[in-house]
C-alpha positions in Angstrom: 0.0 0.0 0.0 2.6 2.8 0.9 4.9 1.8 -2.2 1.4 2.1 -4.4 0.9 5.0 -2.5 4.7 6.8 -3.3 4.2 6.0 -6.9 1.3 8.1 -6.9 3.0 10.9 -5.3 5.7 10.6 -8.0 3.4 10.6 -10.8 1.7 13.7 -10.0 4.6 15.7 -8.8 6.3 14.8 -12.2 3.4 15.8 -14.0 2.8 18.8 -11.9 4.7 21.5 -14.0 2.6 20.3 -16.6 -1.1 19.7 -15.1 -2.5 19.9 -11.8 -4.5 17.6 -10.4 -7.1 17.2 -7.7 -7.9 13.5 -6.3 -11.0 12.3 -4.5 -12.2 9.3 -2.7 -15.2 7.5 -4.5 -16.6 5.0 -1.4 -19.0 2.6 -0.8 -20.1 0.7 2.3 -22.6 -2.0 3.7 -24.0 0.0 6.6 -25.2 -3.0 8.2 -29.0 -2.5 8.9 -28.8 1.0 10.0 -32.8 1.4 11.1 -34.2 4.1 13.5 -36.4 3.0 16.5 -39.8 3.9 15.3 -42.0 0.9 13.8 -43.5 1.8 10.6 -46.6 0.5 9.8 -45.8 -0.1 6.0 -42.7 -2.0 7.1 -43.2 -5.6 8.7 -39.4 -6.2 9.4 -38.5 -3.5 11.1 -40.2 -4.5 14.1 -36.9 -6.4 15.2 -35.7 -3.0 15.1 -37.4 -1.1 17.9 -37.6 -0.8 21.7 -40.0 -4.0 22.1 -38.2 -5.8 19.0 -36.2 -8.6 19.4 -32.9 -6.6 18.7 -33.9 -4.0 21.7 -33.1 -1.3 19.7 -33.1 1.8 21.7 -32.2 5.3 20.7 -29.0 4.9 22.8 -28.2 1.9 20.7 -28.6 3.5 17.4 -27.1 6.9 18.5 -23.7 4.4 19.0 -24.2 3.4 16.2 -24.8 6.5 14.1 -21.3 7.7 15.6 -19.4 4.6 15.3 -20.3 4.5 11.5 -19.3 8.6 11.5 -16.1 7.6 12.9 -15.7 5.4 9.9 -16.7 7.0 6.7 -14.8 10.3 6.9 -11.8 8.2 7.2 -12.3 5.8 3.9 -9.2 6.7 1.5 -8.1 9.9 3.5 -4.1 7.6 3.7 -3.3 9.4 0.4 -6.1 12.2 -0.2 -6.3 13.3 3.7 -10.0 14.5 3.1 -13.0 12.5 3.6 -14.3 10.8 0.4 -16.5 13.1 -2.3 -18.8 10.2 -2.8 -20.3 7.8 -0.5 -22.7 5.0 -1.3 -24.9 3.6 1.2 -26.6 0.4 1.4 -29.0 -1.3 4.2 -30.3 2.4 5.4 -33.9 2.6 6.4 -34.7 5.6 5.0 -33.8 9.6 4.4 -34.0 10.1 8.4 -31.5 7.7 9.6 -29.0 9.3 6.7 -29.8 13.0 8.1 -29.0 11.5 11.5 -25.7 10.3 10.4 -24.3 13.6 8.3 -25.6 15.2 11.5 -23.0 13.2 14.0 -20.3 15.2 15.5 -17.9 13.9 13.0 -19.9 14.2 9.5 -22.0 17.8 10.6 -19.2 20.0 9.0 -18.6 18.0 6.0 -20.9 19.3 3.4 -22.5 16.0 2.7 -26.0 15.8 0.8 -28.4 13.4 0.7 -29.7 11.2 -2.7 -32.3 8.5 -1.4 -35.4 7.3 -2.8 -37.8 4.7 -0.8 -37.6 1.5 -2.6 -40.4 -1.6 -2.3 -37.5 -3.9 -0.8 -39.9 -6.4 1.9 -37.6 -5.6 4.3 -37.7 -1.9 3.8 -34.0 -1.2 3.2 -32.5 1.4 0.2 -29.5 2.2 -1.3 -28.2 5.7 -1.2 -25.4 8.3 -2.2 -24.0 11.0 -0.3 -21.7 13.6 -1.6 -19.3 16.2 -0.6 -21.5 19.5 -2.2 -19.0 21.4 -2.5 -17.2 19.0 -5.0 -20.0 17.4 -6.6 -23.1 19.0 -8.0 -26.2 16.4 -9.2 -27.9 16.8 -12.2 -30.8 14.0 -12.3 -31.5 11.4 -10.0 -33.8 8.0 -10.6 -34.1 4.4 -9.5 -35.1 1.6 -11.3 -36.8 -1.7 -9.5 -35.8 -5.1 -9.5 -38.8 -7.4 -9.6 -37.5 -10.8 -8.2 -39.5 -14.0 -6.5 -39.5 -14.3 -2.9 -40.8 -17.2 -1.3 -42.3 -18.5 -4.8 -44.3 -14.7 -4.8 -43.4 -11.5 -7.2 -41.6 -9.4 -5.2 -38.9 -6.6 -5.3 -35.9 -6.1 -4.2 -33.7 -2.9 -4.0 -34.0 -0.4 -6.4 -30.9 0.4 -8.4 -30.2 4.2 -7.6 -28.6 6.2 -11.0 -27.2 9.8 -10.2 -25.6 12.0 -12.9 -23.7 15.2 -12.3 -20.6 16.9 -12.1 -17.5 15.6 -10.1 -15.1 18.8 -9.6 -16.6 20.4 -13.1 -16.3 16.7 -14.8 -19.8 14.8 -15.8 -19.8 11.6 -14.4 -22.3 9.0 -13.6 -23.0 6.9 -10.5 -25.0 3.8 -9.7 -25.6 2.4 -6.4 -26.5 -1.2 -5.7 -27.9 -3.8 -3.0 -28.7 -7.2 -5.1 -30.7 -9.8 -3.9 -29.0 -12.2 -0.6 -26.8 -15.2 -0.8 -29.3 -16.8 1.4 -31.8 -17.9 -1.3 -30.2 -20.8 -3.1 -30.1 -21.3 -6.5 -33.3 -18.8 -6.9 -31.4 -16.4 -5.8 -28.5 -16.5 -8.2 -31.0 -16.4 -10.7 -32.1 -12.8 -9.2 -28.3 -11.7 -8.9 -27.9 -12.5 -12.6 -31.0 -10.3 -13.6 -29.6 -7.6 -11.5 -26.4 -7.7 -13.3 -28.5 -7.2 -16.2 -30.6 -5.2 -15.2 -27.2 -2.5 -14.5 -26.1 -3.9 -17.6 -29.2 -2.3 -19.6 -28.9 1.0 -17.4 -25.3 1.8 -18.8 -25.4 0.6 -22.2 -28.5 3.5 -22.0 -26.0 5.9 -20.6 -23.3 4.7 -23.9 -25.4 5.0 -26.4 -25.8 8.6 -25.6 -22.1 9.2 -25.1 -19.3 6.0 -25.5 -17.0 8.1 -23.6 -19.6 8.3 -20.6 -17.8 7.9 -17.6 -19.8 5.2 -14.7 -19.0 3.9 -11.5 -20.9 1.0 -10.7 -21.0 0.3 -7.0 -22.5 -1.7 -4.2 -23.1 -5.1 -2.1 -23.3 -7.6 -5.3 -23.6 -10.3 -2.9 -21.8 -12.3 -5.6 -18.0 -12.1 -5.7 -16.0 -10.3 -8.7 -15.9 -13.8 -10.9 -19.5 -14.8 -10.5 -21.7 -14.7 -13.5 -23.7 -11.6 -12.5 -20.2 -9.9 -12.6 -18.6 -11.5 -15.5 -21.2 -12.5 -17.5 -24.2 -10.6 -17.1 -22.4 -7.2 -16.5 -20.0 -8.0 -18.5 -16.5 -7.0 -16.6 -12.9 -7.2 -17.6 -10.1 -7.5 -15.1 -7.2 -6.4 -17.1 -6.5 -3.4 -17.8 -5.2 -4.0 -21.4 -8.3 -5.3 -22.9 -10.4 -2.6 -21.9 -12.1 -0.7 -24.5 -14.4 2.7 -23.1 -17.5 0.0 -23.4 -16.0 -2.4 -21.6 -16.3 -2.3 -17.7 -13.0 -2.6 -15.3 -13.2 -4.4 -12.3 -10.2 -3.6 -10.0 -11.4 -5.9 -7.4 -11.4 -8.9 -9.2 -7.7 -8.8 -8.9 -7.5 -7.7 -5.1 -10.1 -10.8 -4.5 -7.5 -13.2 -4.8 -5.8 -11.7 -2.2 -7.0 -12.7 1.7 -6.4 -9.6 2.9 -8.8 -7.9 0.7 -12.1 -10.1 1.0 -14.7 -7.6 2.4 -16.9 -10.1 4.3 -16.9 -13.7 6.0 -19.6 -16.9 6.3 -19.0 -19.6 8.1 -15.1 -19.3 7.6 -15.3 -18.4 3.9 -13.8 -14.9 2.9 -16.0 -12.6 0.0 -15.4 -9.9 -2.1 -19.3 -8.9 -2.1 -18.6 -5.0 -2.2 -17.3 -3.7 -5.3 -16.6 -0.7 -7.3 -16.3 -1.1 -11.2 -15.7 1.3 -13.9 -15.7 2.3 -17.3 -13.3 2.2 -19.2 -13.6 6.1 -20.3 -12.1 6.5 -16.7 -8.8 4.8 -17.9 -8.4 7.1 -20.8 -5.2 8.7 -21.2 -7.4 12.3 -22.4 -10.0 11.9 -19.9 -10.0 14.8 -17.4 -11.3 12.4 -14.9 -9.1 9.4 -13.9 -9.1 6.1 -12.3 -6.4 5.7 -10.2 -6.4 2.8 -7.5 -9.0 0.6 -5.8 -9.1 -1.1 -2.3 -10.2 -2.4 0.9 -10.6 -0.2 3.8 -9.7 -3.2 6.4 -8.1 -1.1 9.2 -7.5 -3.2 12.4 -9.9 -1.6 14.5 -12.8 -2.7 11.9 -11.8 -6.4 12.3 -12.4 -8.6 15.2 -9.1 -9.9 16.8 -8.4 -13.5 18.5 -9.9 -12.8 21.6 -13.6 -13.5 19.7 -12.6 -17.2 18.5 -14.2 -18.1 15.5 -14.6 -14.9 14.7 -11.5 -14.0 14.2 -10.8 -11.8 11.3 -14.1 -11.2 10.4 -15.5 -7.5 10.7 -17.1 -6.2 13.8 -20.6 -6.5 13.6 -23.1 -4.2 15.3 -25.1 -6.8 16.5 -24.5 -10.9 16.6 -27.6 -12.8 17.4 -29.4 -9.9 18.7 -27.0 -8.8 20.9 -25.7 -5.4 20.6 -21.9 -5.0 19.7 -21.2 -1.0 21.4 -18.1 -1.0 19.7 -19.3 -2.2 16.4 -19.4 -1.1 12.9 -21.1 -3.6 10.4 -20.6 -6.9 9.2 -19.1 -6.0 5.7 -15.6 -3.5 5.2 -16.2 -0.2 2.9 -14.5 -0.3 -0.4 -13.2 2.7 -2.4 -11.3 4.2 -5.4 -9.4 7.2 -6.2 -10.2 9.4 -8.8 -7.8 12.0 -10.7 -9.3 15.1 -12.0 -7.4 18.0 -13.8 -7.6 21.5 -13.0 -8.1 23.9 -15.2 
């Protein structure tokens, strides 16, 4: 990391008599079912998540964890930018009020975040969402389209796929923010995975065929890892750099995902890459004023369970294990994130 880090430095500092360049963190992170206390009516799940629930969750519960995930986020990618990320998807949020609660936490109130969230039909009453620094990026349009999937032999949805277009430091860039349907289904559910990876597939040829040189980040909890047909297949990604094209999608996680260190979340003793960032290939252009730098993992130690908690050891600290609440706690899955050049003018 520090030697990837140092190369960076060198690039830019040799390139700085000719171009300057400004670089921001693009993040995204698996919030871990952050739900308020109140039950809502339209919402049979969240009843686990309120003072009579089954969880217990109090309002001094979720104000620890409000400020444990504020203690997080500001920090993803700040090693080499040493600013808190520009972008910030969001999945497993309840709705726009738990999201207003968090940018208002001690540690995210000055950081000029806004708030992109739309209520989706998910059963379980969870969204995606995007926050972004405002005085670095400025939305343009904002929409969500629904995935219809099966559950339980029923039609169904699951969570919409959230598109936001605007302007990254002066730079037109688009954004999509995932959540695709659980692990936990079987063989249905890969099924559903693989029509959500088309599904994104669709949404950004759409965006191409306006503009090849469109630039996308694709983002989210795939709950599929990096080589899985919904990746490869149905979204169609490519993992080296060479062969992509500026219609062909770049997965820099694929790659990491062979690496232990990198795997994002655990199951019964098996490491995943569920949380990924991928990108088009306009963002490796040589001309592009935008630029893909580097992906990773942000797996600092005190986001991952030590010895002490037998078998789970090296798994990230959850918030809550088998409805007990964790105080010091942050989710069950480790943010992701990627750097992005842009060129001032």
């Amino acid at each position: 990391m520090r030697v990837i880090f140092l190369l960076l430095f060198i690039f830019f500092n040799i390139h700085a008599q000719e171009k300057k360049y400004a670089v921001n963190t693009v993040a995204f992170y698996n919030v871990e079912n952050l739900f308020d206390t109140v039950d809502d009516p339209n919402n049979i799940w969240d009843e686990a998540r309120t003072p009579e629930g089954e969880d217990r969750w109090t309002e001094k519960k979720y104000q620890i964890k409000l400020n444990n995930l504020a203690k997080v986020l500001p920090q993803i990618g700040s090693e080499f930018t040493n600013q808190h990320p520009a972008i910030l998807g969001l999945c497993e949020v309840e709705n726009r009020q738990v999201l207003i609660d968090l940018i208002s936490t001690e540690k995210m109130k000055n950081l000029n975040y806004g708030i992109i969230h739309f209520d989706s039909k998910d059963w379980r009453g969870i969204d995606v969402a995007l926050l972004f620094d405002t005085t670095k990026f400025i939305p343009r349009s904002a929409k969500t389209y629904p995935l219809k999937v099966e559950y339980k032999g029923n039609p169904s949805f699951s969570r919409d796929v959230l598109v936001v277009f605007g302007f990254l430091n002066k730079e037109p860039i688009n954004f999509i923010v995932n959540h695709w349907p659980s692990r936990g289904g079987g063989q249905p559910s890969i099924a559903q995975r693989y029509k959500a990876g088309e599904l994104n597939r669709k949404i950004i040829d759409s965006i191409m065929d306006m503009n090849p040189m469109s630039k996308v980040i694709t983002m989210g909890d795939f709950n599929d890892n990096p080589d899985d047909p919904s990746i490869k297949i149905a979204l169609k990604t490519e993992s080296e750099i060479e062969k992509v094209t500026s219609l062909v999608l770049y997965n820099p996680m694929e790659v990491l995902y062979t690496k232990k260190y990198y795997w994002t979340n655990y199951y019964q003793g098996a490491g995943y890459m569920l949380d990924q960032l991928i990108v088009s290939g306009s963002l490796l252009d040589d001309n592009s004023k935008l630029k893909y730098l580097k992906a990773g993992v942000f797996n600092k130690r005190w986001l991952i369970n030590g010895k002490d908690k037998g078998r789970w050891k090296g798994y990230p600290t959850k918030s809550m294990v088998y409805n007990r609440f964790d105080p010091k706690g942050y989710s069950d899955h480790l943010p992701v994130f990627l750097y992005l050049a842009s060129e001032i003018n």
